[in-house]
C-alpha positions as MATLAB code, in Angstrom:
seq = 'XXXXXXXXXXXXXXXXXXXXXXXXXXXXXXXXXXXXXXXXXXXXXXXXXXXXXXXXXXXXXXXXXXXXXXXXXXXXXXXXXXXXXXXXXXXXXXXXXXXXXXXXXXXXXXX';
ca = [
      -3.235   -7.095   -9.510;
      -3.208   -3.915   -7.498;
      -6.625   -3.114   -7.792;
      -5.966    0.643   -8.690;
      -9.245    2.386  -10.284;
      -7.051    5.233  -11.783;
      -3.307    4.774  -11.509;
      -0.582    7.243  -13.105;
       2.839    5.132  -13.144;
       5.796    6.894  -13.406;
       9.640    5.639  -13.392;
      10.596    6.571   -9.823;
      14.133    8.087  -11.119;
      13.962   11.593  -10.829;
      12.883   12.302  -14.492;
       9.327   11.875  -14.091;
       8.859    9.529  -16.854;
       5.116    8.210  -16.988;
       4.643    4.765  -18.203;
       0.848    5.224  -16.951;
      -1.423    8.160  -17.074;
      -5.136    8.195  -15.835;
      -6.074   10.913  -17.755;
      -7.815    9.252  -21.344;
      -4.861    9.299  -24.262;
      -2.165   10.562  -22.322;
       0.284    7.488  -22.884;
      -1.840    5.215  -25.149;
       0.985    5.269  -27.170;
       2.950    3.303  -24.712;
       0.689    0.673  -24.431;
       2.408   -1.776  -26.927;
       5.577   -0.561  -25.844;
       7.867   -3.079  -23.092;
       9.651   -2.206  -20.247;
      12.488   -2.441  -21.672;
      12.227    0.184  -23.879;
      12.073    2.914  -21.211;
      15.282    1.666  -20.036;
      13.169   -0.607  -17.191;
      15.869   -3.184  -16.082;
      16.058   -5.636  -12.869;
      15.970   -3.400   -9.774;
      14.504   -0.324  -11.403;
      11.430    0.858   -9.213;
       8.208    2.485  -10.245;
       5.840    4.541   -8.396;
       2.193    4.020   -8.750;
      -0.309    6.296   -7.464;
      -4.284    6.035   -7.524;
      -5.510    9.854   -6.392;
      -9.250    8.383   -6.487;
      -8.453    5.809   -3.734;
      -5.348    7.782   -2.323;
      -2.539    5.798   -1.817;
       0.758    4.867   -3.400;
       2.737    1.690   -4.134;
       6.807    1.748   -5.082;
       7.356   -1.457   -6.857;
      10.697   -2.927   -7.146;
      11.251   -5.143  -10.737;
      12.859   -7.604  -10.564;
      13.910   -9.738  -13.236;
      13.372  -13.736  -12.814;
      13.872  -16.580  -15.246;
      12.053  -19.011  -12.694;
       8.466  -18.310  -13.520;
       5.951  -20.802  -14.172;
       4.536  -21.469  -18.370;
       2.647  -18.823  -19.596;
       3.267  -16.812  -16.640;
       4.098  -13.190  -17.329;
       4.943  -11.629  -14.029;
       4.849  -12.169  -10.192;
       3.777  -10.413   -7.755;
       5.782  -10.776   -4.671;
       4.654   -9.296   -1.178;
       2.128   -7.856    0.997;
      -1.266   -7.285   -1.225;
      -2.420   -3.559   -0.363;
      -4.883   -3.603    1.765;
      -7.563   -0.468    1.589;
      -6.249    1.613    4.520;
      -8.692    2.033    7.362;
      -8.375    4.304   10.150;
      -7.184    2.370   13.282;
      -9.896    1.853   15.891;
      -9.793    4.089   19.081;
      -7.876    2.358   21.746;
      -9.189    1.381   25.106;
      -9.868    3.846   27.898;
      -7.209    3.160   30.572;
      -9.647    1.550   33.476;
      -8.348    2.523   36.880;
      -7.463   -1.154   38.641;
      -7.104   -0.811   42.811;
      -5.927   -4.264   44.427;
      -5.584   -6.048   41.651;
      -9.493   -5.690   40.836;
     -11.319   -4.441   37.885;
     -14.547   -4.724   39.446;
     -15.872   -1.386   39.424;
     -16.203   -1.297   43.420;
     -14.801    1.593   45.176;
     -13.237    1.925   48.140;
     -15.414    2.430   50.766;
     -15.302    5.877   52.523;
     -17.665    5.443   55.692;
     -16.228    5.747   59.173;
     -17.347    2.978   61.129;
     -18.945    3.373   64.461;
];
């Protein structure tokens, strides 16, 4: 749901307890494991991290009885986005009179 290549997930409570490791065999074990047994209740937040693609998600659980058949979990918010740099901004254009024309005022002297 995330679309994280190689995530580490770790209880964000201080401890440093990984649910989640992306190096091979690390937590395999707690693959069949639930939530719930690492003490995971409604309003406990994890931190996900993907070094590869560089960025970092808290999630917030939250525990819901109002989900449709078959439905596991929901995600609810903003999808992450890939984060792009922001594009330059606009050179200021100096505007005389109102115009943005180009033309400059003239300098001659009339005779």
């Amino acid at each position: 749901k995330f679309a994280m290549v190689a995530p580490d997930v770790q209880i964000d409570d201080g401890k440093g307890t990984i649910l989640i490791s992306s190096e091979e065999g690390e937590t395999e074990a707690n693959n069949h494991r639930k939530l719930s047994d690492f003490g995971i209740r409604n309003g406990t937040r994890l931190q996900a991290d993907d070094f590869l693609q560089d960025y970092t998600l808290l999630i917030n659980v939250l525990h819901s009885e109002d989900l449709e058949k078959d439905v596991e979990f929901e995600v609810v918010g903003d999808a992450p986005e890939k984060v792009c740099p922001k594009p330059p901004e606009p050179t200021p254009r100096n505007i005389t009179n109102g115009s943005d024309d180009g033309a400059q005022p003239s300098t001659s002297t009339g005779k």
